[in-house]
C-alpha positions in Angstrom: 0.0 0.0 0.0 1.7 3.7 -1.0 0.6 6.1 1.7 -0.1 9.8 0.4 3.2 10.9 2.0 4.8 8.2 -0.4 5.6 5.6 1.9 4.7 2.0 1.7 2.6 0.2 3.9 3.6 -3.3 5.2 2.5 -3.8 8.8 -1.1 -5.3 8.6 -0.5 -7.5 11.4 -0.6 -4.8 13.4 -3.8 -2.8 11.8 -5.1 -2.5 8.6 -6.9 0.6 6.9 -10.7 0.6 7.1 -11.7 -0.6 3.5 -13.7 2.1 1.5 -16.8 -0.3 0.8 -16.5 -0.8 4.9 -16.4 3.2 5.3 -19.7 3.6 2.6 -21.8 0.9 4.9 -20.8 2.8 8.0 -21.3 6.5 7.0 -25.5 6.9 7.3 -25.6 5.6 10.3 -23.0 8.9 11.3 -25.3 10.9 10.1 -29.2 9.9 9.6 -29.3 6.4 11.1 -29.0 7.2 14.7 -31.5 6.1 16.2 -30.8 3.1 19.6 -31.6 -0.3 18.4 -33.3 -0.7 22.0 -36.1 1.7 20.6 -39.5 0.7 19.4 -39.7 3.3 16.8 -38.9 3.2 13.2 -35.4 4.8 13.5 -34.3 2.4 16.4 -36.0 -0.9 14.3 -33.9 0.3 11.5 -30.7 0.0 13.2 -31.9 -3.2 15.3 -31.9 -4.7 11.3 -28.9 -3.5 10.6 -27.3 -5.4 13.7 -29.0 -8.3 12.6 -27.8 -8.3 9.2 -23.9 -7.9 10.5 -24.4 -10.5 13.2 -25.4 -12.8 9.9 -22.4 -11.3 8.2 -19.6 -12.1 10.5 -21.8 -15.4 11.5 -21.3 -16.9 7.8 -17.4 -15.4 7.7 -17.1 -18.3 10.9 -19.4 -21.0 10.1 -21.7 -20.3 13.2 -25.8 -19.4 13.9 -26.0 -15.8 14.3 -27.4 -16.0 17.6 -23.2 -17.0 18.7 -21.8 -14.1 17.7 -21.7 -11.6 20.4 -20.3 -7.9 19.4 -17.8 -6.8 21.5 -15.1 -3.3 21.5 -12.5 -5.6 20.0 -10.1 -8.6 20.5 -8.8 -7.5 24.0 -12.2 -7.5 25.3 -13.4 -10.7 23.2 -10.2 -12.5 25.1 -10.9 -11.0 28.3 -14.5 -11.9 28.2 -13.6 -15.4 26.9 -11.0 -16.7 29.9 -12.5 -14.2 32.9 -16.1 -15.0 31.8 -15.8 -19.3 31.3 -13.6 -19.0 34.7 -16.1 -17.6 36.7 -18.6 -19.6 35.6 -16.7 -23.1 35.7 -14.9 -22.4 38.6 -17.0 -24.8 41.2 -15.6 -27.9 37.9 -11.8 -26.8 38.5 -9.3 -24.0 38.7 -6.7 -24.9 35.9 -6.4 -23.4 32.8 -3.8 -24.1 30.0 -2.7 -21.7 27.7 0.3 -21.8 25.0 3.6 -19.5 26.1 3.1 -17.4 22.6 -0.3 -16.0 23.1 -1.6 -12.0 22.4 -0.7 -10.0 26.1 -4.2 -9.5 26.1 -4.6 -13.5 27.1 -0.9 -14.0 28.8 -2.3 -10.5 30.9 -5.9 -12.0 31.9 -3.9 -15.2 33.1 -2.2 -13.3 35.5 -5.3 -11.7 36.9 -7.2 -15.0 37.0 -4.1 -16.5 39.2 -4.7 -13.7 41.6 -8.2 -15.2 41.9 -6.4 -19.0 43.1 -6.7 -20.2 39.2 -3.5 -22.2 38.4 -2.3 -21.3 34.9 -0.2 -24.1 32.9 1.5 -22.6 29.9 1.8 -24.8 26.8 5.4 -24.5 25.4 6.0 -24.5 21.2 8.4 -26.1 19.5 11.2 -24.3 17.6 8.8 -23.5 14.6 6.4 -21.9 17.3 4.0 -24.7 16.8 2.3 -26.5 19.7 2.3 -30.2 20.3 -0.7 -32.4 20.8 1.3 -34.6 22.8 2.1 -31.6 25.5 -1.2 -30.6 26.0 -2.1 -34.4 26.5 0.0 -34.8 29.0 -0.9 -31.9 30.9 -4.7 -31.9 30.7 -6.5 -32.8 33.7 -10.5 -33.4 34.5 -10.0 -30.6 36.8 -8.8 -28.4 33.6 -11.8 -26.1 32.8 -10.1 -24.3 29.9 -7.7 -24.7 27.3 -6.5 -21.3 24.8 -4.5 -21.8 22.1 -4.6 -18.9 19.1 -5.5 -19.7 15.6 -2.4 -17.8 14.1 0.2 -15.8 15.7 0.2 -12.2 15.2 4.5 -12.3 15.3 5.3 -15.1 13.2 2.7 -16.0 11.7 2.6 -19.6 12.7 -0.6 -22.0 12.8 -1.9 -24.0 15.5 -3.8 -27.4 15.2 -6.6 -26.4 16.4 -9.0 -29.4 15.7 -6.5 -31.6 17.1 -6.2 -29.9 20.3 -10.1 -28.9 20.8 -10.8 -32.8 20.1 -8.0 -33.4 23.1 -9.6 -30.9 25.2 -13.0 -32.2 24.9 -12.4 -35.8 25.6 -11.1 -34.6 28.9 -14.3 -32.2 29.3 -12.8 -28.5 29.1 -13.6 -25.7 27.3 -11.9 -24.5 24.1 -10.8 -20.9 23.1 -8.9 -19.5 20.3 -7.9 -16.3 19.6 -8.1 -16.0 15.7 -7.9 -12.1 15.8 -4.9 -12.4 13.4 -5.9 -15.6 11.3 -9.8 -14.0 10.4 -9.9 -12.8 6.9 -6.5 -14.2 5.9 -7.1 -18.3 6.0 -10.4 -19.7 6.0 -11.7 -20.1 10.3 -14.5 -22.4 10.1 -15.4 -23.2 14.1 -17.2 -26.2 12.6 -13.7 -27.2 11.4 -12.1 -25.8 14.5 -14.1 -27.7 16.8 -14.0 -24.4 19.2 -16.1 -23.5 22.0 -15.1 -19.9 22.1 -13.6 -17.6 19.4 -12.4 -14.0 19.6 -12.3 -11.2 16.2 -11.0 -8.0 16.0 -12.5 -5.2 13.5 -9.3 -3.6 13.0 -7.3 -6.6 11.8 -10.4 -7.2 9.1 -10.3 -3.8 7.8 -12.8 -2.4 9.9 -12.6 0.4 12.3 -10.8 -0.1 16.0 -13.2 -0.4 18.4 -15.3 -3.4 17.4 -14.9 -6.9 17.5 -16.9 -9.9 18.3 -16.5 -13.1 20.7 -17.9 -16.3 18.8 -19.8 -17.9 22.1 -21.4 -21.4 21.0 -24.7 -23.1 22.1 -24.5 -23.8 25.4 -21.4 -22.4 27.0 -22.0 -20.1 30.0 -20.3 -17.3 30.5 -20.5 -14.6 33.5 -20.9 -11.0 31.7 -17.7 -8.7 32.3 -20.5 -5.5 31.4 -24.0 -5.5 33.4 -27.0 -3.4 32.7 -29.6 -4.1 29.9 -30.2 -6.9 27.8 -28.0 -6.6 25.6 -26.2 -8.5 23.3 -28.4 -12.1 24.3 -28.1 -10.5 27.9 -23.8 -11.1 27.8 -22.7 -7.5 27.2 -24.7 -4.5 28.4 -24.1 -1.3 26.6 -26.1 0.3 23.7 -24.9 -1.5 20.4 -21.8 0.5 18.7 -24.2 0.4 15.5 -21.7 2.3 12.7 -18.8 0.0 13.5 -20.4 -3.1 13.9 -22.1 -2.5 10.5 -18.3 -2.1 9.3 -17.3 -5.3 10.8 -20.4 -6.9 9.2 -19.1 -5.6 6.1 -15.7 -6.0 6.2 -16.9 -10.0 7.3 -18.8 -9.9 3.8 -15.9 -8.9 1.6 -13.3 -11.3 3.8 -15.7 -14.1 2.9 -16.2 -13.4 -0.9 -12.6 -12.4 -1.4 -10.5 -15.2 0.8 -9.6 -17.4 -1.9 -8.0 -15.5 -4.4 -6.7 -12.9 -1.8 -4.9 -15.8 0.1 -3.2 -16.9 -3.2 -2.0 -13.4 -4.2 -0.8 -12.4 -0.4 1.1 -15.5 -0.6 3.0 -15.0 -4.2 4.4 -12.0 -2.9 4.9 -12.9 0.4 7.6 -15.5 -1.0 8.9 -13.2 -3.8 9.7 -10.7 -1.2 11.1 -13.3 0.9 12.8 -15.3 -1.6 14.6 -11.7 -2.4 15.9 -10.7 1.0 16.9 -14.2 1.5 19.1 -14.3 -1.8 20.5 -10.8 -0.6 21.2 -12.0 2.8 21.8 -15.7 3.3 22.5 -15.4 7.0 19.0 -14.2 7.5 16.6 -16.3 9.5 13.3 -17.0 8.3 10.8 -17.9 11.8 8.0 -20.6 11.2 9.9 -20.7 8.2 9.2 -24.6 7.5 5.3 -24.8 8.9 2.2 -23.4 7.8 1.5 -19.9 8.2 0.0 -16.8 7.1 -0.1 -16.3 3.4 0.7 -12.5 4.4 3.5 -12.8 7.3 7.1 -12.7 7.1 9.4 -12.5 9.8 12.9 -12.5 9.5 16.1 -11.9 11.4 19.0 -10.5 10.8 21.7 -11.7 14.0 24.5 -9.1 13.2 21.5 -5.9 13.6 18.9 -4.5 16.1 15.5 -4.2 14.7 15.0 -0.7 16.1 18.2 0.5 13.4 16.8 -1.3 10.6 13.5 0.5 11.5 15.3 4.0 11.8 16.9 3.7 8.6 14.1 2.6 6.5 11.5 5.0 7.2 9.8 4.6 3.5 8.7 1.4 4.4 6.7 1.1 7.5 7.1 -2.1 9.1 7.0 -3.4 12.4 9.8 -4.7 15.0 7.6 -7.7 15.1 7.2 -7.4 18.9 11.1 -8.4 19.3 12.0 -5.0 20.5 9.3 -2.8 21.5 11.2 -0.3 23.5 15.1 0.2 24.2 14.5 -1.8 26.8 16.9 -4.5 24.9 14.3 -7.1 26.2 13.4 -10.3 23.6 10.2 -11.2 22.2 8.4 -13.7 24.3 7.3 -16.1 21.4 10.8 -16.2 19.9 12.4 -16.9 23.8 9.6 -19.9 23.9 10.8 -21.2 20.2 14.3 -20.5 21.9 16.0 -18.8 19.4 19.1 -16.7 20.8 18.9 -13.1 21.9 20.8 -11.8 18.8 18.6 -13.2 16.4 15.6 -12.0 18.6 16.6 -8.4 18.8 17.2 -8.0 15.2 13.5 -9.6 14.2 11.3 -7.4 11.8 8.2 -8.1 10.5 6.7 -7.8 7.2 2.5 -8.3 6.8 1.2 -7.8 3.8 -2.5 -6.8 2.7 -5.2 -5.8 0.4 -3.9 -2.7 -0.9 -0.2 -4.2 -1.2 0.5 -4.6 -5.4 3.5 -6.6 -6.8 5.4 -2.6 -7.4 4.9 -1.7 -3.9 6.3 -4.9 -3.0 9.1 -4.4 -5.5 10.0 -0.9 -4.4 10.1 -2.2 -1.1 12.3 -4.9 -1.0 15.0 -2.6 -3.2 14.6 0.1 -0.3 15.2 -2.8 2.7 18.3 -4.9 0.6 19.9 -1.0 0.2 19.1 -0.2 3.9 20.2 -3.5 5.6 23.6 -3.9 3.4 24.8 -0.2 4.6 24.0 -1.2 7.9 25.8 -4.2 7.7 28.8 -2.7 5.9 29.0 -0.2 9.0 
């Protein structure tokens, strides 16, 4: 994607921009549509449809009745709602939960809180493609284990979980499933039929949807305790008068996802391996992470051992990319999912990641990986 300033886009992982046919369903109900979906009237009935028809949307995007989908502020909440909610509602069954080392902070965080309520956490470790094992979370399960979370993709490296395998291993022993697919949604197809999920958390602004909207996939028959009380909202899980305009852009953005997954996956994936197939040709000590497992069509993380991320960033301001989590501050800390795939400290501080997206072409791809090959070989010739 060329910004307007002339830079190029490339960190969809971490948000993407709110797709124009997204923006158009959104805009009326900015201006005329306003009426509360709790009212009676003809303006609040209105808006009541228009729910409806985005709970449908994002319903078919998942493979679930539209009565599952519950709209939430985004992924964090989703996540949060997912663990504290099943917790305090399982919590007379058992007080372990079993989540993998490499998950979002916004699960690794609520597992800290729910050990400060007496829940013991077990943390499933990955192997050194960043994959979890069956046979580890068979061995640790328990009938006291109320919940197991495991994400769909990872939002670092891009590497995917068996998820079917481990719900089916979950179930046998009689605990809930969650997934986080926040970062898979829209990029590989997330069927919770497939899945076998009990619980399954979205986020708008990974979708191309605004921030601020998300949804938590909730199926038939799991209880959860509400984080949000008041009214009736939202089958009585979240109170709070609906965010209408953004969860008419998630519906949307859930529509186009669906219609567009097959062919987009296919292109995202060409240039995905062009790219990397030119960096790697350019620098053959470079690592490639989850590098021989599946993973995102879109995601490419690499490392380069001899540099820190934060120079590569600062000298290649035409392409925006991310330090892939390996080095948010100057902190000189790690990333946490490439310590659990142990990969040594050099390799994780000089970790960038690449996402591409919808608006990414084969030229901006081009131009981009000219800029990054001139930008990494004078740093390395320093």
């Amino acid at each position: 994607m060329l910004l307007s300033d002339g830079n190029i886009y490339l960190d969809y992982n971490a948000t993407t921009p709110i797709d124009p046919l997204v923006l158009q369903a959104m805009e009326p109900f900015y201006r005329s549509h306003f009426g509360n979906p709790s009212s009676n009237h003809r303006l609040g009935q209105y808006n009541r449809q228009a729910i409806d028809l985005a709970r449908e949307q994002v319903a078919a995007l998942v493979g679930c009745q539209s009565g599952e989908i519950i709209f939430t502020s985004g992924g964090s909440e989703s996540n949060n709602f997912a663990l504290k909610g099943l917790a305090a509602r399982k919590v007379s069954k058992g007080q372990h939960i079993i989540v993998s080392q490499i998950e979002h902070p916004s699960i690794l965080k609520v597992t800290q809180y729910l050990q400060h309520q007496g829940f013991r956490i077990t943390f499933l470790p990955v192997d050194n493609q960043g994959v979890v094992r069956t046979d580890d979370l068979e061995e640790i399960i328990t009938s006291k284990t109320i919940l197991v979370s495991v994400m769909h993709a990872n939002n670092e490296i891009g590497s995917i979980q068996p998820i079917a395998e481990l719900t089916e291993i979950s179930k046998r022993a009689g605990a809930t499933f969650h997934t986080d697919a926040a970062q898979s949604l829209g990029k590989m197809p997330v069927d919770v039929k497939d899945l076998g999920c009990d619980l399954l958390s979205m986020a708008g602004h990974k979708l191309y949807a605004p921030k601020g909207v998300g949804a938590l996939f909730v199926r038939e028959g799991i209880g959860l305790e509400p984080l949000i009380h008041g009214a009736n909202h939202e089958n009585g899980l979240r109170a709070g008068t609906e965010n209408v305009a953004q969860i008419v852009g998630l519906g949307m953005a859930a529509e186009i996802a669906q219609r567009t997954l097959e062919s987009e996956m296919s292109r995202l994936k060409t240039l995905r391996d062009r790219l990397q197939a030119s960096l790697k040709q350019a620098f053959p000590q470079m690592r490639i992470n989850a590098g021989n497992t599946p993973r995102l069509p879109n995601t490419l993380s690499v490392s380069f051992p001899q540099l820190k991320a934060l120079d590569i960033l600062a000298d290649m301001e035409e392409v925006m990319l991310s330090a892939g989590a390996a080095c948010h501050s100057t902190d000189g800390k790690g990333s946490g999912v490439l310590e659990a795939m142990h990969i040594p400290m050099n390799y994780q501080l000089g970790t960038i990641r690449i996402s591409l997206g919808r608006f990414c072409d084969e030229l901006n791809v081009r131009q981009a990986s000219t800029i990054m090959i001139k930008r990494i070989s004078e740093l390395l010739e320093k």
